[in-house]
N, C-alpha and C positions, 0 to 999 in steps of 0.2 A: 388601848390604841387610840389616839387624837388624830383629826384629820386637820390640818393645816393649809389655808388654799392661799395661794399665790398669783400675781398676775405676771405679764410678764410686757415690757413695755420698750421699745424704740426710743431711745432720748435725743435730740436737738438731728432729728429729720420731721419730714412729713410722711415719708414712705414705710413700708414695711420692710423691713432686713437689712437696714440702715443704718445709722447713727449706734447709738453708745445701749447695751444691752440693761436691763434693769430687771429682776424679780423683785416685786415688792409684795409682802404677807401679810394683805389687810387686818389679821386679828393675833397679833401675837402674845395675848395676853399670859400669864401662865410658863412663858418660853423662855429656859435662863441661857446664858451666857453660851454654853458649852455646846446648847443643840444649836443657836443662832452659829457662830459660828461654822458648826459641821454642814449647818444647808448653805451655808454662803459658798464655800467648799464644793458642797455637789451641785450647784447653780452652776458655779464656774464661770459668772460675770466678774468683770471689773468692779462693780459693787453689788450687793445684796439689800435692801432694807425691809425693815422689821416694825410695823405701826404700833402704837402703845396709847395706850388714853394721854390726856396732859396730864403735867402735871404742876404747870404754872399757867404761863398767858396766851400759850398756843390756844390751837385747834385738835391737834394732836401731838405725839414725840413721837421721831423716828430714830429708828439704833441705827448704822450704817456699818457693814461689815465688808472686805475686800475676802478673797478665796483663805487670805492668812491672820489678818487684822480687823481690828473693829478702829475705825473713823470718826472722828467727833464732829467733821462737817465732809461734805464732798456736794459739786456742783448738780452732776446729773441724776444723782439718786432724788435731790430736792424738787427739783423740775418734773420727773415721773413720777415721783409721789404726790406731787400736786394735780400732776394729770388725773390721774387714778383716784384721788378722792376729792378732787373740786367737784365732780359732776353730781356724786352722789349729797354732798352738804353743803350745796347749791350757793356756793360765796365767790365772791370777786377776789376777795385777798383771803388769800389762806394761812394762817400760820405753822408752822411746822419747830416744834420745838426740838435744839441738837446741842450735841457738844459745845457749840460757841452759840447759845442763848438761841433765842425765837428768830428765825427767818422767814420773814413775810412773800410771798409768790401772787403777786397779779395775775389775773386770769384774764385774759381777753375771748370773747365768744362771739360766733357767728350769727346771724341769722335765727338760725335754726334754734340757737343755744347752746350750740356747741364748743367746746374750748379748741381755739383752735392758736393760743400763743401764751407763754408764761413768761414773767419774770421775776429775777428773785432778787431781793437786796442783800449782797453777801455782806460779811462781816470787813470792817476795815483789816487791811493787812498790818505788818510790823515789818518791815525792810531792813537787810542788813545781808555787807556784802555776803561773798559762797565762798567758804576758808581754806577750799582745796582745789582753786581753779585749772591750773596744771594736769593736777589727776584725772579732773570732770573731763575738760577737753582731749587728754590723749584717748579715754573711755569711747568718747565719741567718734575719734579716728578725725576732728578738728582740729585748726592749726589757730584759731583764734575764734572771739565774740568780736561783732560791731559795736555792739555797747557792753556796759561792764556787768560781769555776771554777777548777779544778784537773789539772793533768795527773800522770798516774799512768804509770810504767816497766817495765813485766814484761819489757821484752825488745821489745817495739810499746809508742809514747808515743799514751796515749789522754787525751783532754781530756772534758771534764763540764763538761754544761749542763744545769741544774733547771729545768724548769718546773711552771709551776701545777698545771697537768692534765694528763689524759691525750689529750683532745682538741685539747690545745695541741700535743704530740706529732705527732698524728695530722696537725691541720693546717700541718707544717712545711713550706714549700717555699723551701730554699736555694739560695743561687745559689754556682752550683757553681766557677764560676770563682771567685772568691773565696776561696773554699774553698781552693782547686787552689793560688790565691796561698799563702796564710797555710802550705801543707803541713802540713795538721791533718788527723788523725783525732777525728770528735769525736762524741761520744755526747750524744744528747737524753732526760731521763726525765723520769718523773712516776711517783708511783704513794703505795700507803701501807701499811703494815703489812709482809706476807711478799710481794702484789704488784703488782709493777712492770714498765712499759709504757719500750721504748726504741726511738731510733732512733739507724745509727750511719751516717756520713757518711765518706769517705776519697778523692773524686775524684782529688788526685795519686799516689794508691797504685794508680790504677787502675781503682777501683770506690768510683763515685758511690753506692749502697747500698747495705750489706750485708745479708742475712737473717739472717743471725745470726752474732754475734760473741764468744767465748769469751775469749779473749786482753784483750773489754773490761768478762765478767761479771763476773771475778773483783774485779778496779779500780772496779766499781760498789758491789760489795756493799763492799768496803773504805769508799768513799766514803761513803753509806751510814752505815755505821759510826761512824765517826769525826765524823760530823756530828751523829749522835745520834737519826737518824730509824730505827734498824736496832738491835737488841738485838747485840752481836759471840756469837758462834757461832750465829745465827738463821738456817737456811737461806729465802733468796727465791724466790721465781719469777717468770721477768722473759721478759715475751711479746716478739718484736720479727719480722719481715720481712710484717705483716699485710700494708702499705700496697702491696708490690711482690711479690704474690701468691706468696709465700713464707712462710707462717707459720711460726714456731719459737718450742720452749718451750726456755728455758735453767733452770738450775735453779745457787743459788751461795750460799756461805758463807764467814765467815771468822774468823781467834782472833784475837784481839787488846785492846788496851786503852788508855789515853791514854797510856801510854809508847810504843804501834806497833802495827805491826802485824806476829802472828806466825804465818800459816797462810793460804792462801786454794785452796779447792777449786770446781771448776766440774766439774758432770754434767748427764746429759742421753741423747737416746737418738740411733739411727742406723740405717739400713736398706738394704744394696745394693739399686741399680735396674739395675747395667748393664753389662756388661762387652766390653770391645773390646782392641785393636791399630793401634798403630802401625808404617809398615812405612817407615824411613827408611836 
């Protein structure tokens, strides 16, 4: 029998019982594919991660796994993972090595010395329209996007749906099978200026809501951008898990111009709540 220990961490709040849930297994050495999975599974967060030595220019590699999938990048597992192990190997920038190469995480510390803000430099996307926009939008119980639906590539393919309001937002209720068909992840916004109100949807990944999703701030503020509602280097603030009693604040920027885009950073905060073991 192996004892396996886990943390368990709050992503893109300050508070505890907030924001975007994380189990991350500081020592997964030893752990193949099949058990990483079945704990992502009995975690039963939106994502799981799983620490691994490097094995290029990191600090470390993390595996990222959803209740059904294993993920080659995602926003908030990087930010909690950097929580969780900036403090102990005492670095400013931390490397985290994933499916889409090395992602660097800024630590900002108090005082005291404590982290108290991260930010990650995600990977540039790859843009190209969303091929069944019709479908997406009856899915949603939408009659239209303000801007054109577009899915965006970090490493996770996320799709964009504008709406009017924020209350158009708020009043979304998708039918999820639908969803589950089409195998979309898809983001709802509204908002104006620096900020913006989202929801994100992914039932065949597993999870019918997410509280908060990183992997899809950065792809917003791009979109955003490039539409011309967003000044490019203008950091946002983008509320999202009110509705499923999980609130989180994301926070996202990005460089760019009408030739592309060249930069995209998401930060935010994080808080252990809880630490356990597994004894398999």
């Amino acid at each position: 029998m192996r004892t396996l220990r886990y943390v368990v961490v709050d992503v893109f709040t300050d508070r505890p019982l907030a924001g975007n849930q994380l189990a991350v297994f500081t020592d997964a050495r030893g752990v193949d594919a099949e058990t990483m999975q079945a704990l992502a599974l009995e975690m039963n967060f939106s994502e799981t991660v799983f620490v691994l030595p490097p094995e290029k220019d990191g600090n470390v590699r993390i595996r990222i796994f959803t209740p059904r999938v294993e993920l080659p990048f995602a926003g908030h597992p990087i930010l909690g993972t950097a929580f969780v192990l900036g403090a102990p190997l005492q670095r400013a920038v931390l490397g985290l090595e994933t499916g889409r190469g090395v992602v660097p995480v800024e630590l900002e510390r108090d005082g005291s010395g404590a982290i108290v803000f991260g930010r990650m430099t995600q990977p540039v996307p790859d843009v190209e329209p969303y091929p069944e926009t019709d479908a997406l939008l009856a899915a949603l119980g939408v009659s239209e996007s303000v801007l054109p639906v577009e899915r965006y590539d970090n490493g996770v393919r996320h799709t964009f749906v504008a709406l009017d309001s924020r209350d158009d937002v708020v009043a979304l209720r998708p039918d999820m099978a639908a969803l589950a068909g089409l195998e979309v992840m898809v983001s709802c916004f509204a908002g104006d200026g620096t900020s913006w109100k989202t929801r994100m949807f992914a039932p065949s990944d597993g999870v019918a809501e997410d509280p908060a999703t990183g992997s899809a701030c950065g792809p917003l503020v791009c979109h955003l951008c490039r539409h011309g509602r967003v000044e490019w280097g203008t950091e946002i603030v983008v509320e999202q898990g009110a509705e499923i009693g999980r609130p989180s604040t994301l926070y996202a920027r990005a460089a760019g111009s009408t030739g592309g885009i060249e930069s995209v950073e998401v930060g935010g905060r994080a808080i252990v709540v809880a630490r356990g073991e597994f004894r398999i």
